[in-house]
N, CA, C and O atoms as a GROMACS GRO file, in nm:
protein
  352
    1UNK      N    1   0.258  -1.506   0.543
    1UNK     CA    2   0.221  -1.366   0.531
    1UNK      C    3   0.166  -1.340   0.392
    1UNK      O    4   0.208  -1.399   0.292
    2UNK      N    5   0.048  -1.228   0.392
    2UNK     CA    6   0.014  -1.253   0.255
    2UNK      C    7   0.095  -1.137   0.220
    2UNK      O    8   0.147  -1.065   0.305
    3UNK      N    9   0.111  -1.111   0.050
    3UNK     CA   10   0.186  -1.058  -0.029
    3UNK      C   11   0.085  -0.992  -0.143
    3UNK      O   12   0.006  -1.046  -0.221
    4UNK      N   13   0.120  -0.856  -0.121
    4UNK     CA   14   0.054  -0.774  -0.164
    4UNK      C   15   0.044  -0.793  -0.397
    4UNK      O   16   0.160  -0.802  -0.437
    5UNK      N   17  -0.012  -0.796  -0.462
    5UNK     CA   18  -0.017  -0.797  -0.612
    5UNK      C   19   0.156  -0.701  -0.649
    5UNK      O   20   0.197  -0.588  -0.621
    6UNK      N   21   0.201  -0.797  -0.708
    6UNK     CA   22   0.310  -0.678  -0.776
    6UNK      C   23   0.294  -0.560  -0.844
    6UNK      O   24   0.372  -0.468  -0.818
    7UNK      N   25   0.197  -0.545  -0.936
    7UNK     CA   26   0.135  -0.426  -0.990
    7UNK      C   27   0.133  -0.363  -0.892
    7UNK      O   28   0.235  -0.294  -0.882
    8UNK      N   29   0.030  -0.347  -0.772
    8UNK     CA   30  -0.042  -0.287  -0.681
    8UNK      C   31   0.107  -0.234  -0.636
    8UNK      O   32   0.136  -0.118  -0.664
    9UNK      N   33   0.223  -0.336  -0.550
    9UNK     CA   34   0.328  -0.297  -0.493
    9UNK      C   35   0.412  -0.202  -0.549
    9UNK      O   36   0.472  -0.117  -0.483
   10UNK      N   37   0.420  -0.219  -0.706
   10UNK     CA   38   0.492  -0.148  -0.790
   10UNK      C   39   0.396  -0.031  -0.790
   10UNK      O   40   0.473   0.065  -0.784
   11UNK      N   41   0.275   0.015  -0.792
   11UNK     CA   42   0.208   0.146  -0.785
   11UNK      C   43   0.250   0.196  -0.690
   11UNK      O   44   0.304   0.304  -0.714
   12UNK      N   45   0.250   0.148  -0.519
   12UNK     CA   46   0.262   0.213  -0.418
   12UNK      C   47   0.396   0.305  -0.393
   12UNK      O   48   0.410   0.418  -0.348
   13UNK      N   49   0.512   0.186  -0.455
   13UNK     CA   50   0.612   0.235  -0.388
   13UNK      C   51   0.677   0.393  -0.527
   13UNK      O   52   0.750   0.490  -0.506
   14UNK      N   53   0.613   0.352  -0.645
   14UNK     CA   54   0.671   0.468  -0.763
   14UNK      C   55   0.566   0.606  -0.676
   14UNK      O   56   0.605   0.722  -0.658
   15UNK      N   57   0.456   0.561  -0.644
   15UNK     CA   58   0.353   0.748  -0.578
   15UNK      C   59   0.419   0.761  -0.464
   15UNK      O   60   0.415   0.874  -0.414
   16UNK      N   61   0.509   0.638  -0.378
   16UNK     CA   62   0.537   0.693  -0.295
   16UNK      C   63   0.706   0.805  -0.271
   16UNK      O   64   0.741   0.870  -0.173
   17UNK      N   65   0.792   0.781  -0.440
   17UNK     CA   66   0.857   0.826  -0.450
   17UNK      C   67   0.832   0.959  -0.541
   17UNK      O   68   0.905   1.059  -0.544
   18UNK      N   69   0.736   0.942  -0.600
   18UNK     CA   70   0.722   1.086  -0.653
   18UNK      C   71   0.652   1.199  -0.528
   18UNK      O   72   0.683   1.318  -0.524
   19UNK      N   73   0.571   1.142  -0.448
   19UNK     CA   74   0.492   1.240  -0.359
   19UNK      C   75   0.566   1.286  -0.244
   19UNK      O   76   0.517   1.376  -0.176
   20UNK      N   77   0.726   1.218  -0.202
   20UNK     CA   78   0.802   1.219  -0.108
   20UNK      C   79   0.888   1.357  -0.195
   20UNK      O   80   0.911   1.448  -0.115
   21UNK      N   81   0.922   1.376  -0.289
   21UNK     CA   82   0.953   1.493  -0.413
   21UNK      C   83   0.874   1.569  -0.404
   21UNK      O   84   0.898   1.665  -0.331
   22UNK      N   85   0.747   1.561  -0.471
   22UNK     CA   86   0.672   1.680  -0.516
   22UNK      C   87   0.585   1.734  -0.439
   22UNK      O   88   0.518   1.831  -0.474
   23UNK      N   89   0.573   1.666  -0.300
   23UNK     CA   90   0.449   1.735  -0.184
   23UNK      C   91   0.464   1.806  -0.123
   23UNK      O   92   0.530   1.747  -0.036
   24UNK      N   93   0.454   1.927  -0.083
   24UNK     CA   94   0.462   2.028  -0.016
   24UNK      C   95   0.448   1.931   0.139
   24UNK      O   96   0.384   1.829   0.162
   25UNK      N   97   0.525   2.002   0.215
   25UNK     CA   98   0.534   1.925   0.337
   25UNK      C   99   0.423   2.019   0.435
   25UNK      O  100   0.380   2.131   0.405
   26UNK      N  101   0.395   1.948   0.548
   26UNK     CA  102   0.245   1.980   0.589
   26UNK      C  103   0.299   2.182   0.654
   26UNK      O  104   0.377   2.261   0.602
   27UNK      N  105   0.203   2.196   0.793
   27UNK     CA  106   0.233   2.289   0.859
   27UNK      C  107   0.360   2.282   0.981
   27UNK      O  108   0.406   2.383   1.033
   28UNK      N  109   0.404   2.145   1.012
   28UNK     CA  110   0.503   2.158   1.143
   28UNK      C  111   0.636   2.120   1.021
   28UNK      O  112   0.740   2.157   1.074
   29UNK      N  113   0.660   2.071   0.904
   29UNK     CA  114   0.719   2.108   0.818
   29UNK      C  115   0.806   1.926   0.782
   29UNK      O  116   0.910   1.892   0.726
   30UNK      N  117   0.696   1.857   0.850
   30UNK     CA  118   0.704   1.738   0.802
   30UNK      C  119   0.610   1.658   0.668
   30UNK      O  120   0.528   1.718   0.599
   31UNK      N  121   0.641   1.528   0.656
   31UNK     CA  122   0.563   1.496   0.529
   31UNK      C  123   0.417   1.548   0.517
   31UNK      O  124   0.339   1.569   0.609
   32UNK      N  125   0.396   1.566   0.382
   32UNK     CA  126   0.227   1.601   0.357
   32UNK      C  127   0.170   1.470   0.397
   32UNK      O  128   0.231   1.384   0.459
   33UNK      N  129   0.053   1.464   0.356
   33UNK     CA  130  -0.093   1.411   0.403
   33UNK      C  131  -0.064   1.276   0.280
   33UNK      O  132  -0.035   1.161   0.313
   34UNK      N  133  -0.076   1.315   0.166
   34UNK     CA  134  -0.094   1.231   0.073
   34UNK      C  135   0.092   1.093   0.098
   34UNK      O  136   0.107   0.973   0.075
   35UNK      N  137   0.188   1.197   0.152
   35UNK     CA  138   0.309   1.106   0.167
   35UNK      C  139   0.303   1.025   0.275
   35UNK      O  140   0.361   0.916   0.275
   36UNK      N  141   0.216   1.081   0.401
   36UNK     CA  142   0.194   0.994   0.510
   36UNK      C  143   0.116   0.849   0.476
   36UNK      O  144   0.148   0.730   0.480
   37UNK      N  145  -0.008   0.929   0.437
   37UNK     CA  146  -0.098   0.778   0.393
   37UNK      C  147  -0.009   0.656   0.279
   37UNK      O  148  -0.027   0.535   0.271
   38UNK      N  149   0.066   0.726   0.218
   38UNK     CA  150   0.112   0.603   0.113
   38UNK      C  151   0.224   0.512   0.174
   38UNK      O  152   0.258   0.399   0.142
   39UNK      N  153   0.278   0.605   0.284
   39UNK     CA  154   0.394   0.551   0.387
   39UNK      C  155   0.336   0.451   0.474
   39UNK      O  156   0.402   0.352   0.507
   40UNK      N  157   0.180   0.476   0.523
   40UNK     CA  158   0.169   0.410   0.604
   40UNK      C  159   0.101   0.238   0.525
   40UNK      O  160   0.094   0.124   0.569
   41UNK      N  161   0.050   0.321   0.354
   41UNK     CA  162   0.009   0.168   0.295
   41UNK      C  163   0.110   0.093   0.309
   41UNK      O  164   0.102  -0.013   0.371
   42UNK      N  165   0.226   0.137   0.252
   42UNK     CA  166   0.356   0.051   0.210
   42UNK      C  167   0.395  -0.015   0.324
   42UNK      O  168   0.470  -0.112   0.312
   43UNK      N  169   0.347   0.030   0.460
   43UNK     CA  170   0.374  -0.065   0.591
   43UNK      C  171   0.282  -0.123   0.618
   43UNK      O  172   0.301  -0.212   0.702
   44UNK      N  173   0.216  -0.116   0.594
   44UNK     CA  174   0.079  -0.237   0.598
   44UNK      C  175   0.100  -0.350   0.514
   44UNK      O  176   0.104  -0.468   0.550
   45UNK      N  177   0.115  -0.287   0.361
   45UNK     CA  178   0.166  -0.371   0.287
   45UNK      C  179   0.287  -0.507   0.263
   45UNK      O  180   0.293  -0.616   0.208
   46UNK      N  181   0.344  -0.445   0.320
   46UNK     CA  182   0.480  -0.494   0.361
   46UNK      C  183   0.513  -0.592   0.530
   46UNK      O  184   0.600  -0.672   0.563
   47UNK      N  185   0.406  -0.538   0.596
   47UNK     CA  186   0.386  -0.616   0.734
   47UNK      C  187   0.518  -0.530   0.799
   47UNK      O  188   0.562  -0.580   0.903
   48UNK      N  189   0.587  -0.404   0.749
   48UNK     CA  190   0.687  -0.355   0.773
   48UNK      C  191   0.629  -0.183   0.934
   48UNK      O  192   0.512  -0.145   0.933
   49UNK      N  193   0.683  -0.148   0.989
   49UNK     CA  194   0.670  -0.052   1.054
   49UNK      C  195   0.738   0.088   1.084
   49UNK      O  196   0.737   0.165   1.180
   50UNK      N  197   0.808   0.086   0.934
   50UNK     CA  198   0.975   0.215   0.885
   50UNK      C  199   0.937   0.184   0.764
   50UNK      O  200   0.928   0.079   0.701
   51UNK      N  201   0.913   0.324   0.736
   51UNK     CA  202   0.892   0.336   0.551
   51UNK      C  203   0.995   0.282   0.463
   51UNK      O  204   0.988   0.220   0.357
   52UNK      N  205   1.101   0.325   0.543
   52UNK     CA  206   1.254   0.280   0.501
   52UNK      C  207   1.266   0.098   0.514
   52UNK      O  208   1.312   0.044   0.413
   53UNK      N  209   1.238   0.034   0.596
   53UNK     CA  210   1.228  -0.098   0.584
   53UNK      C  211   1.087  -0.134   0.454
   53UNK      O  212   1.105  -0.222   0.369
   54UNK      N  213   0.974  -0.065   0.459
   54UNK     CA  214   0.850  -0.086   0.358
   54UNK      C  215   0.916  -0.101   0.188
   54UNK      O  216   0.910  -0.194   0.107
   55UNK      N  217   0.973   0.026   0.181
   55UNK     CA  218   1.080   0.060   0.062
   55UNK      C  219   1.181  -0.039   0.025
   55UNK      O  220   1.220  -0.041  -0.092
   56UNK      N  221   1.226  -0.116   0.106
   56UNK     CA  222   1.350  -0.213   0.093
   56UNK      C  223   1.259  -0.343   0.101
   56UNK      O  224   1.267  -0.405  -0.005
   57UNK      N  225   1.204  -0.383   0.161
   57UNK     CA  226   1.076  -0.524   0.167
   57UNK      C  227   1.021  -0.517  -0.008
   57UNK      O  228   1.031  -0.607  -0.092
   58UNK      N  229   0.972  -0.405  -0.021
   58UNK     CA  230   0.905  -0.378  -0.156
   58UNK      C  231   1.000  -0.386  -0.291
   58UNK      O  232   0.959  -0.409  -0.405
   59UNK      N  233   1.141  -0.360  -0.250
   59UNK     CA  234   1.171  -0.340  -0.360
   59UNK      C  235   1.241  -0.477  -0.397
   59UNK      O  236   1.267  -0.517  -0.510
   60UNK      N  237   1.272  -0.554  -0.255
   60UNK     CA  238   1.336  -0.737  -0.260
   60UNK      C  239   1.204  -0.774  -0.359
   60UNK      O  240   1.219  -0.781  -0.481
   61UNK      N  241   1.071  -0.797  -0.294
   61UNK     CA  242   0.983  -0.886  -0.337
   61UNK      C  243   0.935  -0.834  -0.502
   61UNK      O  244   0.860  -0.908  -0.567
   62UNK      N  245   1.005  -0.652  -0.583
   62UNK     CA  246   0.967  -0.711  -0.666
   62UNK      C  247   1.058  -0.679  -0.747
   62UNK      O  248   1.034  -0.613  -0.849
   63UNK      N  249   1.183  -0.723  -0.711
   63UNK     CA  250   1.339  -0.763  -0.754
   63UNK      C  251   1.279  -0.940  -0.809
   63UNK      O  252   1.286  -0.994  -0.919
   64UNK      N  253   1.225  -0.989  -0.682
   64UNK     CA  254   1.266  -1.133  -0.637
   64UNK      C  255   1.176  -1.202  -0.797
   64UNK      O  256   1.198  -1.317  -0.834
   65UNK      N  257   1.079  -1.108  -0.874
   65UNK     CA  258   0.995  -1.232  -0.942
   65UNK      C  259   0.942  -1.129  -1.090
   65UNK      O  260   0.981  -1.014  -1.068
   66UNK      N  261   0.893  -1.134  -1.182
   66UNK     CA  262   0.840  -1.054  -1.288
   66UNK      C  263   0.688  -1.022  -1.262
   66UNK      O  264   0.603  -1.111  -1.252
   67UNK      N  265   0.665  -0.908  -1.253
   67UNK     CA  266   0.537  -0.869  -1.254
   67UNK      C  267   0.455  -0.904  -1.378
   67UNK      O  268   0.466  -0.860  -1.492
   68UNK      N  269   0.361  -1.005  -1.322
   68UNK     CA  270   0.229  -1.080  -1.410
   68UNK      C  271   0.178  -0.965  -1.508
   68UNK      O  272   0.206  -0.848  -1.483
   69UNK      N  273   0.120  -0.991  -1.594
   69UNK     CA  274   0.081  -0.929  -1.724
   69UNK      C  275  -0.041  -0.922  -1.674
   69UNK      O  276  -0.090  -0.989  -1.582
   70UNK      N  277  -0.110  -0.800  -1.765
   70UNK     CA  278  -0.280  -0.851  -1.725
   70UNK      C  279  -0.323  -0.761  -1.636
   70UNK      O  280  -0.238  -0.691  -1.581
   71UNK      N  281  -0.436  -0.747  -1.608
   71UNK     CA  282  -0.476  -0.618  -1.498
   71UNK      C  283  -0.477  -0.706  -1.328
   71UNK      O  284  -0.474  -0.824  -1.292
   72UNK      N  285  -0.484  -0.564  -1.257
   72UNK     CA  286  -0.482  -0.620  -1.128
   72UNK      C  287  -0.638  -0.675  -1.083
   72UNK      O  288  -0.749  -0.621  -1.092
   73UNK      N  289  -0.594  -0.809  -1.029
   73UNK     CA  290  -0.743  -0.882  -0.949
   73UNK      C  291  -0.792  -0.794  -0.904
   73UNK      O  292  -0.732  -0.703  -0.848
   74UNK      N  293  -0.928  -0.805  -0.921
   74UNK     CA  294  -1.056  -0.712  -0.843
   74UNK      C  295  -1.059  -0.793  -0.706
   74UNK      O  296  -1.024  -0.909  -0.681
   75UNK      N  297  -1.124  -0.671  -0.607
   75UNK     CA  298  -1.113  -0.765  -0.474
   75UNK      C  299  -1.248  -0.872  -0.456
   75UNK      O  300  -1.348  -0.888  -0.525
   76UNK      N  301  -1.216  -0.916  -0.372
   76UNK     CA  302  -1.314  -1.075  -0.380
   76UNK      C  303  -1.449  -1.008  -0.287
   76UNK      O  304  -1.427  -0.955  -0.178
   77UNK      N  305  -1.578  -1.019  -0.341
   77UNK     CA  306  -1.692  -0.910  -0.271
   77UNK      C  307  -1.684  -0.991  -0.124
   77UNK      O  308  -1.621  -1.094  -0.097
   78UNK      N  309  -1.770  -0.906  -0.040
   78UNK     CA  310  -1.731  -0.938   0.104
   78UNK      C  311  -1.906  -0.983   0.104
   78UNK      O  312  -2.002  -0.908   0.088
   79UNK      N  313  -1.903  -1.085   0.121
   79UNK     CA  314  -2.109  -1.106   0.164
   79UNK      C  315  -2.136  -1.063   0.344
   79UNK      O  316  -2.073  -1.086   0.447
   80UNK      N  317  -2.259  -0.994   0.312
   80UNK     CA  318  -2.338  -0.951   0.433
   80UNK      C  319  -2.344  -1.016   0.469
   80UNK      O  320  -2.370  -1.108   0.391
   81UNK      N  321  -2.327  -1.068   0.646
   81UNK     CA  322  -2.395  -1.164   0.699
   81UNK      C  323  -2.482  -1.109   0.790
   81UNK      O  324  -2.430  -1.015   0.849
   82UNK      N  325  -2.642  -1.140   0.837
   82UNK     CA  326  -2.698  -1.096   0.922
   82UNK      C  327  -2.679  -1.179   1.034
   82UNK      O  328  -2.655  -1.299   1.023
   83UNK      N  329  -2.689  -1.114   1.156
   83UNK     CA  330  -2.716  -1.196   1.309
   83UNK      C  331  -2.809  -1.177   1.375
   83UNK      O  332  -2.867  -1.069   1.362
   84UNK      N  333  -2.857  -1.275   1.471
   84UNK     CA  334  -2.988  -1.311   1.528
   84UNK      C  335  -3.013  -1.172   1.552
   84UNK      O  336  -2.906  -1.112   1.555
   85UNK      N  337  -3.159  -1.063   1.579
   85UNK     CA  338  -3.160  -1.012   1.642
   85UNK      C  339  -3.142  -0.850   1.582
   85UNK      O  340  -3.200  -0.746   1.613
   86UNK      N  341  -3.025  -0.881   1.477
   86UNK     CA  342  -2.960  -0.770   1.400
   86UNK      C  343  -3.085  -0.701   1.292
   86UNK      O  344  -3.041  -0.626   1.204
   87UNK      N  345  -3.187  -0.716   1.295
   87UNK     CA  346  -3.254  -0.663   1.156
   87UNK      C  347  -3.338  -0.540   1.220
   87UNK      O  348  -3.367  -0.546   1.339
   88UNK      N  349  -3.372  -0.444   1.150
   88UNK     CA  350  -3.412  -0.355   1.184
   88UNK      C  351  -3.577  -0.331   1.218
   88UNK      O  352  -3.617  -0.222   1.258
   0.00000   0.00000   0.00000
């Protein structure tokens, strides 16, 4: 399974504890918008499907090792590929 940058993991899960605090909760009087989406990174992230399991996955893996120095890797560019047929 891949494993998300510790930086990156350590960003997700600190916005996801301040925005679970400070967000006004939507109109049916559940999480806001901005707490949903970070709930649902941290389960993506995590390969997890309970924020509450995302939160506990996240906080083993960055218990388990020291977060690397240095900025976070840029993502690796994605090259175009064209297919037969495909050009305009």
């Amino acid at each position: 399974m891949l494993m998300p940058h510790p930086v990156v993991l350590r960003g997700l899960v600190d916005e996801y504890e301040v925005a679970v605090v400070h967000e006004p909760a939507d109109d049916t009087g559940g999480p806001g918008p901005r707490t949903r989406d970070l709930a649902y990174t941290l389960c993506v992230s995590t390969g997890t499907r309970d924020v509450a399991r995302a939160l506990e996955a996240a906080r083993h893996w960055l218990a388990a090792g020291p977060v690397p120095a240095g900025p976070v890797p840029a993502p690796v560019p994605v090259a175009v590929v064209e297919t037969a047929g495909a050009r305009d």
